[in-house]
C-alpha positions in Angstrom: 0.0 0.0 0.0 0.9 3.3 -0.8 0.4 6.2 1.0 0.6 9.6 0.8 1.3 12.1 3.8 0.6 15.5 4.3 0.0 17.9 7.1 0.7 21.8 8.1 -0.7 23.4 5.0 -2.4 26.0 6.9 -5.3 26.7 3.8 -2.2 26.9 1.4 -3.5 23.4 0.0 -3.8 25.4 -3.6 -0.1 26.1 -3.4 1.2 22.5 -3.5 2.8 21.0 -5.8 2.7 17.4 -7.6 0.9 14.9 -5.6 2.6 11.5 -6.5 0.0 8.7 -6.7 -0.6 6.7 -4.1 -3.5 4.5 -2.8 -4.5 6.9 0.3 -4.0 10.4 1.1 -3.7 11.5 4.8 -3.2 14.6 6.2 -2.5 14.6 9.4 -4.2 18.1 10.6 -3.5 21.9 10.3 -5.4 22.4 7.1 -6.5 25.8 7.9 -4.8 28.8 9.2 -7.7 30.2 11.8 -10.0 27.7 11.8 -13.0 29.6 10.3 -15.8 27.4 8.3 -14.8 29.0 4.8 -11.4 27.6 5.3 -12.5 24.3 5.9 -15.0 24.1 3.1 -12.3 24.8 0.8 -9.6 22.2 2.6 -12.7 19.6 2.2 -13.7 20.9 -1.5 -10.1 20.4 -2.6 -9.7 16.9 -0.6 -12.5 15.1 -1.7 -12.1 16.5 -5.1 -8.4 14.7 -5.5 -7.9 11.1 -7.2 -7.1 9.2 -4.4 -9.2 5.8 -3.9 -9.3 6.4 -0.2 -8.7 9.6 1.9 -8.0 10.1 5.6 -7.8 13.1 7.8 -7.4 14.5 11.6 -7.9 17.6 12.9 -5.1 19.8 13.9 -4.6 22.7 17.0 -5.6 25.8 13.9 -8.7 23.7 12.6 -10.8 25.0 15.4 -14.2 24.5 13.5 -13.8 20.6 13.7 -12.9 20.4 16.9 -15.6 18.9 18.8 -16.6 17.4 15.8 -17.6 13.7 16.2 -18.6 13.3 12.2 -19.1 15.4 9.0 -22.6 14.8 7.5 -22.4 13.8 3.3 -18.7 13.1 3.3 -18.5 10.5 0.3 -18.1 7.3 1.4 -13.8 7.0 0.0 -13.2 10.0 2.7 -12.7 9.4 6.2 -12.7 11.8 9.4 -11.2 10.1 12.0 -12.3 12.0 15.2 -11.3 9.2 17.8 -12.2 6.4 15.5 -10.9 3.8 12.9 -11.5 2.7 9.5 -10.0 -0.6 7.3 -8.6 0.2 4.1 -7.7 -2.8 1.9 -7.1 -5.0 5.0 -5.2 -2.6 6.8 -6.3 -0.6 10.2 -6.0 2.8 10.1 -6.7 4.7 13.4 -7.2 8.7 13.7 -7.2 11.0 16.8 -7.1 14.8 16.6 -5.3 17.7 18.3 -5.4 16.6 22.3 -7.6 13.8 21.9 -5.9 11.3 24.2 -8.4 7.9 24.1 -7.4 5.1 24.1 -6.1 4.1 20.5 -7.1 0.2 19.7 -4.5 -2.2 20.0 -5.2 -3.3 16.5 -4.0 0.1 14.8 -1.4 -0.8 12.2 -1.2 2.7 11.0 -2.1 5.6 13.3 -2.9 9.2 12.5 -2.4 12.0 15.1 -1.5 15.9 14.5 0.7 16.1 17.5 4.0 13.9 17.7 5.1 11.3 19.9 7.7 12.9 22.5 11.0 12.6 21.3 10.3 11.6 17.4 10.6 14.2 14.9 9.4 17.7 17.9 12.7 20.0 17.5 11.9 23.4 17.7 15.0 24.7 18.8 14.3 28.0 16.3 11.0 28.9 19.3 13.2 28.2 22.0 10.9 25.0 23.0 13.2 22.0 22.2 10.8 18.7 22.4 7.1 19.7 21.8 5.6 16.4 21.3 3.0 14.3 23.2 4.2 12.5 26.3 0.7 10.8 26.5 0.8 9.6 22.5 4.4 8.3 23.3 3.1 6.0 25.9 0.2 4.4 23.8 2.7 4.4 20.7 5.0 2.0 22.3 2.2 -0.3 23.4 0.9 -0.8 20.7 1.9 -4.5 19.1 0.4 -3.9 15.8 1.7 -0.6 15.0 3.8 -0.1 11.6 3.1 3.3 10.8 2.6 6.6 12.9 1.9 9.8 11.0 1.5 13.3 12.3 2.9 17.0 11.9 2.0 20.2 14.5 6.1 20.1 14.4 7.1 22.4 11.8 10.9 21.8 11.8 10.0 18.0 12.4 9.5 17.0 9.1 10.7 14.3 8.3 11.1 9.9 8.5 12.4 7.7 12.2 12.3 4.2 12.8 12.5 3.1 16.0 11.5 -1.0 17.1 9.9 -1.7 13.3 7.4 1.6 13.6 7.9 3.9 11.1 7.0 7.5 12.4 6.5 10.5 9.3 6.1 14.0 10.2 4.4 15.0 7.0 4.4 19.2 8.4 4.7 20.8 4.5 4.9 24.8 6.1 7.9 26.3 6.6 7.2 29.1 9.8 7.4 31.8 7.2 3.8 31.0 6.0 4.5 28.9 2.8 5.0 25.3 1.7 8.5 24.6 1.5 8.5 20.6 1.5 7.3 18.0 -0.5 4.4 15.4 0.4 5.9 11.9 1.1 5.0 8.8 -0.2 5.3 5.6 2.3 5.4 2.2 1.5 3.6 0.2 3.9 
């Protein structure tokens, strides 16, 4: 399986690039700047609007409209909000939680989607004086969870980028530079 990862585009979705192909699309949250309605109509416009068999998405700390959201009436049935919940693409489990949602994530989860990072993996932001800025809590469930192959988030600017660590693969997919534009390139991960 293929899949593409994005996150941090901040309602700059427009200004991206190619978008290689892949069998799933997932952006892992940020996908407005403010968090009004008319940003998110557009993110959602563009998103389900892209040829990806399947698409998957979490809310991030900027998409503030969504954040109490438990579903999104008339999504077509290929695109998935994952508020706290999990869907099965082609046989494998996908699980999403958004920006501090701290359930408990299924045991089952082969690939999880979160917009914060684990603590530790892929948080430097030594440029806002913070150092680590990831999740301690998602750093706990991460490492106890058996099935896990694939964690993908953002929220970490200067984090972009791939870590293994104990056969997990962990992708900070964050596409903004701090200067307000997209600087990086969406990745494509083998799975």
């Amino acid at each position: 399986m293929r899949i593409l990862h994005l996150s941090d585009t901040h309602g700059l979705h427009n200004q991206i690039g190619h978008l290689p192909e892949a069998d799933v699309i997932v952006h892992s949250g940020d996908f407005t700047h403010c968090g009004t309605e008319k940003e998110c109509l557009d993110f959602l416009n563009w998103f389900i609007a892209l040829p990806y068999k399947h698409k998957i998405f979490v809310v991030g700390n900027h998409d503030l409209c969504l954040y109490d959201a438990d579903n999104i009436e008339d999504l077509p049935a290929n695109v998935h909000f994952l508020q706290d919940r999990g869907v099965t693409v082609d046989g494998v489990r996908f699980y999403g939680t958004g920006f501090m949602h701290y359930r408990a994530i299924p045991p089952d989860t082969q690939v999880l989607v979160t917009h914060e990072p684990p603590l530790g993996i892929l948080d430097r932001e030594e440029n806002l004086g913070i150092g680590e800025y990831g999740s301690t809590e998602i750093r706990k469930q991460v490492s106890a969870l058996p099935a896990l192959r694939l964690h993908l988030f953002g929220h970490s600017h200067n984090g972009y980028g791939l870590y293994q660590e104990n056969g997990v693969t962990f992708s900070n997919g964050a596409l903004m530079a701090y200067d307000i534009r997209i600087e990086r390139e969406p990745r494509v991960i083998e799975l």
